[in-house]
Structures are given as structure tokens and as C-alpha cells.
N, C-alpha and C positions, 0 to 999 in steps of 0.2 A: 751266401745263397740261402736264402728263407724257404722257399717252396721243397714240396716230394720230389726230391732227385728219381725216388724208384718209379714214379707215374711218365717221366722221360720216352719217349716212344711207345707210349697208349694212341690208337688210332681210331677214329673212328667217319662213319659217310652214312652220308642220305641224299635220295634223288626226288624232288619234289615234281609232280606230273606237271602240265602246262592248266590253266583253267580258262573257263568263259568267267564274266563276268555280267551281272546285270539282267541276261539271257532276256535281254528284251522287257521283260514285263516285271522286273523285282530291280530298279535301280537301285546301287548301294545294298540289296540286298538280297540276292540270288547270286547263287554262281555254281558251277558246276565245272569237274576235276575229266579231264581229258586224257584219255591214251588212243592212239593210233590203232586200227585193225591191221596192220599188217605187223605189229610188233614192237616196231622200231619205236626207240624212245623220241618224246613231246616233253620235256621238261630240261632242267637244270640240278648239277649234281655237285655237291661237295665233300672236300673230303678235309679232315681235321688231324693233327699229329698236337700231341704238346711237346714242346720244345724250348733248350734253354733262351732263343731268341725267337720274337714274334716274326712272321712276314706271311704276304700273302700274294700268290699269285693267280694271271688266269690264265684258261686253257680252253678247248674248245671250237666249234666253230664260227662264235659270237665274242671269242673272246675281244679281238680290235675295239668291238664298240664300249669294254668294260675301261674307265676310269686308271690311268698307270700309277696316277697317285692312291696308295690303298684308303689314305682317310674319306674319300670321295668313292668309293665301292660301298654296295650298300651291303655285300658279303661282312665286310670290314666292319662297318657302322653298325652290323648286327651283333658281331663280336664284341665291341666297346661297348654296346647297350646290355650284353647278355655279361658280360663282368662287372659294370656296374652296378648291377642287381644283386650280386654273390654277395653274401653275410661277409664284413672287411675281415673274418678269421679267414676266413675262405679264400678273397682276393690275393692274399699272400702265400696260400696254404700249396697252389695250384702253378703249373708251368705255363709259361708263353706257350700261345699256339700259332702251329705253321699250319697256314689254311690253303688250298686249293680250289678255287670256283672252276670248274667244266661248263661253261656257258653257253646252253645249246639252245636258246631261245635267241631271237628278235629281240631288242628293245623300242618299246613306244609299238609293239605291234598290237595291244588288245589279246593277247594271249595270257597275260598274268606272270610278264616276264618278269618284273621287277619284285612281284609275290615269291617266284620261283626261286627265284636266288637270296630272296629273306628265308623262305620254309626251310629249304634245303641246309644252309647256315644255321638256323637255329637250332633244327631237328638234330643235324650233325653233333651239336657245341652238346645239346643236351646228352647226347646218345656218350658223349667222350668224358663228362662230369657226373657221370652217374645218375641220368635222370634229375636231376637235383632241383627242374622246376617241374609242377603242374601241365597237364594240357591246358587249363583253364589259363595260369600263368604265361607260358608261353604263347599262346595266344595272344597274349595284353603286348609283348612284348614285340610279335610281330606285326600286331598293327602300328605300334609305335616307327617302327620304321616303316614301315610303307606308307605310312599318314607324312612321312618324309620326303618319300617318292614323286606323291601323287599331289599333295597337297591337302587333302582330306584324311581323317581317320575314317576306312572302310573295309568290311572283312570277307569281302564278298570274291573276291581273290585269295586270298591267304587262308580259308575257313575248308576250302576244297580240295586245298592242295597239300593241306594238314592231313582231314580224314578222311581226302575223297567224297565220293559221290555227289548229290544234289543236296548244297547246302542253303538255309532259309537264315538270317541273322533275327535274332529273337532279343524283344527289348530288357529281357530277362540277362540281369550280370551274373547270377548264380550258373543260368542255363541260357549261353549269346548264341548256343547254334541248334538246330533244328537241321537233323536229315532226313528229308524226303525221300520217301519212295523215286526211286532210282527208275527212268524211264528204259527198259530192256531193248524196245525194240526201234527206237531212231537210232539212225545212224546221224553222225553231225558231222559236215561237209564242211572245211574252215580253209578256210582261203585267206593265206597273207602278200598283199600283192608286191610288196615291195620296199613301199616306204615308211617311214613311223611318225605318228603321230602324239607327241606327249600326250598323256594325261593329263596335266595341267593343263596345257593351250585346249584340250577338248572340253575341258570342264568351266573355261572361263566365256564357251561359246554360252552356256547356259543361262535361262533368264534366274533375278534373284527371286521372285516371286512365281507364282501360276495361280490360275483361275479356279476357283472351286471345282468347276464342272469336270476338271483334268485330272483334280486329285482326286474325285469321286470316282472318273470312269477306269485311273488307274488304278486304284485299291478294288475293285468291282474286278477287273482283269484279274490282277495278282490272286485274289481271293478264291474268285473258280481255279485256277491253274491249281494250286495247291488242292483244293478241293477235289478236283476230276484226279489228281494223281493217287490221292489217298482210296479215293474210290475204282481204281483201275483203268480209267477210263482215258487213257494216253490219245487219242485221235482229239478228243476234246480239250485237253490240256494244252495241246499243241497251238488249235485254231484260239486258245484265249492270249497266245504269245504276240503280243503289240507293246510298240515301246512308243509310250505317248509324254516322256520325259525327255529322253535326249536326242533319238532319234531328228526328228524335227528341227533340230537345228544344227547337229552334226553331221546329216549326211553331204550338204554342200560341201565340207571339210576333204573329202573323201570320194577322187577322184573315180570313174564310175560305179558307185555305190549302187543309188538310183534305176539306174539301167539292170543293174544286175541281175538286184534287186527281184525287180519286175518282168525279168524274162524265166526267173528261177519258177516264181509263182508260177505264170503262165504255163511250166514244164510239170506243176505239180508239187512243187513243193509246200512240208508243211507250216512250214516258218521261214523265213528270211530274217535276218537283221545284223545288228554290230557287235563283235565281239567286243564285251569292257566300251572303254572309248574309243577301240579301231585302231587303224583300219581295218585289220582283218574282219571280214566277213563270215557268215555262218549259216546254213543251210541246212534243214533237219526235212528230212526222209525215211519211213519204215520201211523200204527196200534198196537191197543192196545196190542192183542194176540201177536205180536211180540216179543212189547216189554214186555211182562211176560217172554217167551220164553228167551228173552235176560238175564231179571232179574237170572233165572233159573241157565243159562249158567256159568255166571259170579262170582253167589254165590258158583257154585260146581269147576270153574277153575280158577277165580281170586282173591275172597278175602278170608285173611287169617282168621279159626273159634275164635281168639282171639280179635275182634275189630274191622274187616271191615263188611261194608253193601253197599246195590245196593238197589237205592231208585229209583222209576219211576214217571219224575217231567214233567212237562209243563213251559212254559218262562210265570214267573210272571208277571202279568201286573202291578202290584201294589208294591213300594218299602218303605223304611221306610217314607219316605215325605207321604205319603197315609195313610197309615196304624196306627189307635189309640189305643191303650192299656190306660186300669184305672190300677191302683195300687191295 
């Protein structure tokens, strides 16, 4: 036995929030870190032991759709890419871990379930090794596996559910995230109706090329958004929220999207669009009675009565790097 016998039943846990991704008008790079108004947890939680033997189970109320073989968990995967990393004194120095996933997201929902349960994993591993990597580090490491997930490397999920709030991804390696001014007073209406849509299959709806004019009129959107938020100016920030990337050819994908869509506007609303690549939906309101009103709408015309819900959340300011759980 090579490893610290005395590190033997060291524990450690993190609960990573749910995030949007894309938020319509920052494809690949925007996203924003979600908690529910009424308390209840929107995320994914794990929990870490070192132990003379590895193993890893799941729990939850998502646990069915996690993978029974763990090298196919991406809890797991996160685990074998976060020891792989460890200096090889290190890799010997340290116990097998017994890992626990609580799986309380959706997967393939557009929620940042598959982020959720990288953040939470890694944040955990970190939090039980002493810190031992960077946030900048661990960050490299969970888009590495989410770029597994999803089929792209994207941080626009995992950047929010890190440090919370409204995250911008920056072409800067020294400095890849940028947090926004954190929008107070929408509330964001997210409706998951049911069924799941990979990521992959949504991202391969997309054309390989676009038109100048598309890339001009989106950076033009993105631009002011950022702009009016810096400036305070949240009702305008809102009306520049258009998704003129994926939209367009995703919402066919995504059974009364559409309709929904457009009766939400019609009620007022100040954004509509797709959470990540969906299905779930998302609807932003500066009043509360609205957004019940929307809740209302969505559970009687969008989600289906065997497994979708319409949660009414606020942009978390707090992500798993904040956030402590005991065992």
C-alpha cells in the first residue's frame, strides 16, 4: 500500500447550480448560473470519500438516466481526467476515491445538466485534494470533458456553474471569463417539457458556414447586451436578446417551441428563447405576477404531464466555487 492510509475517510461535496446557456444572443458564449425562487435546489451535487477502493455511484432523482457502467459517467470521466493531471508523486501519494453523483437535473434538457455534474465533480475532487488545482486550471479541465459531452469545447455552461452569475467567455487564456453585471430584476421562467434533446444532434442541425450580414447583426446584438448591462440599463439589454445563430434552425427540433414562443411575447414578455440547445425554454420578466402567469401558461401548453416542469429562477450569484456543503 503506497498511498496516506491517514487521508482514508477525508470527505469532501459541492452542488453545482443548473445554468442557461447561449442566453440567446452570446452562442458558445454567454451563460448564466440559475437558482429557483422558491429555494428548492436546480442543480447537481456530489459528494467525494477517499478510499482503499475506487467506485462510484448514483443517486437522485435523475439518477436511471446516469450510465451503470461508471467509465461511461461523465462524474467518473471527470475523476480519471482530474488524476491524470496530479504530478505522478501525487497519483500514488493519494487514496482511491468513492464518489457519489445526486443527480437532480434532466439530461439532453438545455439546462447544463451535463456541466452540472462535471462542476460538481470536479469542485468536489478539488475541495478533497487540497485545492491542488487553480480555478483557471480547473476550468481547462472541465471543459475538457464537457467538450466530451457535447462534442465541442464550450464554457458557456460550466463558466456559470463555477462562479455563478452572468458569465461572458473572453478570447483571453490568461483572463477566459468575464462576469457581467448580474441582471437583479428578471425573473427567468424555464420550462422543461419533457423530453431531451442532445447536444450533439442540436448542434449538427447547424449550418457550417453563415452570411456576413448574420455575423455582423449578431455581434451588433451581443455588443449592446453587454453594453446596456454595464450601463444599467436592463429593459434594453433584454429587448437586444435574439438568437440569430441557432435558433433558426433548432426550433423545428422542439416540439411547440414556436407557438410558445409567440404567445409569451404576445403576454409581454421580455425575451423568449432556447435554453443551451433545449429543449427547455426560457422566458424573462421583471415581474413576479408575470412570471407565475407565464409558469401557468407553459405548464398547461408546453410541458408534457409525464416529466416536464416550469421553474421560476433568478441568475445565481453564487456557483459551485462559493457554495459549501458537509456530508
Amino acid at each position: 500500500m503506497s498511498f496516506d492510509a491517514s487521508l482514508i475517510g477525508r470527505s469532501a461535496s459541492a452542488y453545482a447550480p443548473a445554468s442557461t446557456g447561449n442566453v440567446s444572443v452570446g452562442f458558445d458564449l454567454l451563460g448564466a448560473a440559475l437558482e429557483r425562487i422558491d429555494g428548492e435546489s436546480l442543480g447537481d451535487t456530489v459528494h467525494v470519500t477517499f478510499a482503499e477502493k475506487g467506485s462510484m455511484k448514483n443517486s437522485g432523482t435523475y439518477a436511471h438516466v446516469c450510465p451503470d457502467n461508471a467509465e461511461d459517467n461523465l462524474a467518473w470521466q471527470a475523476y480519471l481526467l482530474f488524476l491524470s493531471r496530479l504530478k505522478p508523486e501525487d497519483q500514488t501519494r493519494f487514496p482511491a476515491v468513492d464518489m457519489e453523483l445526486v443527480k437532480s437535473l434532466p439530461v439532453g434538457s438545455g439546462l447544463g445538466s451535463s456541466a452540472c455534474s462535471v462542476v460538481a465533480s470536479l469542485t468536489a475532487l478539488n475541495r478533497l485534494f487540497d485545492n491542488y488545482f487553480t480555478d483557471e486550471e480547473l476550468m481547462v479541465l472541465m471543459g475538457e470533458v464537457e467538450a466530451g459531452a457535447s462534442g465541442d469545447l464550450h464554457y458557456d455552461n460550466v463558466a456559470p456553474s463555477y462562479f455563478g452569475g452572468l458569465q461572458l467567455m473572453s478570447p483571453h487564456q490568461d483572463n477566459p471569463i468575464i462576469h457581467l453585471p448580474t441582471p437583479k430584476d428578471w425573473y427567468w421562467v424555464m420550462a422543461f417539457p419533457g423530453f431531451s434533446l442532445p447536444t450533439k444532434e442540436a448542434r449538427e442541425v447547424l449550418p457550417k458556414q453563415y452570411d456576413k450580414s448574420v455575423a455582423i447583426d449578431n455581434a451588433q446584438h451581443l455588443a449592446a447586451f453587454v453594453a446596456y448591462l454595464y450601463q444599467g440599463n436592463e429593459p434594453l439589454a433584454a429587448a437586444t436578446i435574439k438568437d440569430l445563430i441557432a435558433e433558426p434552425y433548432r426550433a423545428s427540433l422542439i416540439k411547440g417551441f414556436t407557438d410558445n414562443k409567440t404567445a409569451l411575447l404576445e403576454q409581454g414578455a421580455l425575451a423568449v428563447g432556447i435554453s443551451g440547445a433545449g429543449p427547455t425554454l426560457f422566458a424573462l420578466t421583471s415581474e413576479k405576477e408575470q412570471a407565475e402567469q407565464f409558469k401557468r401558461h407553459l405548464e398547461q401548453n408546453y410541458v408534457q404531464p409525464d416529466g416536464g416542469f416550469v421553474h421560476i429562477c433568478r441568475c445565481a450569484d453564487a456557483g459551485a466555487k462559493q457554495i459549501e456543503l458537509s456530508n
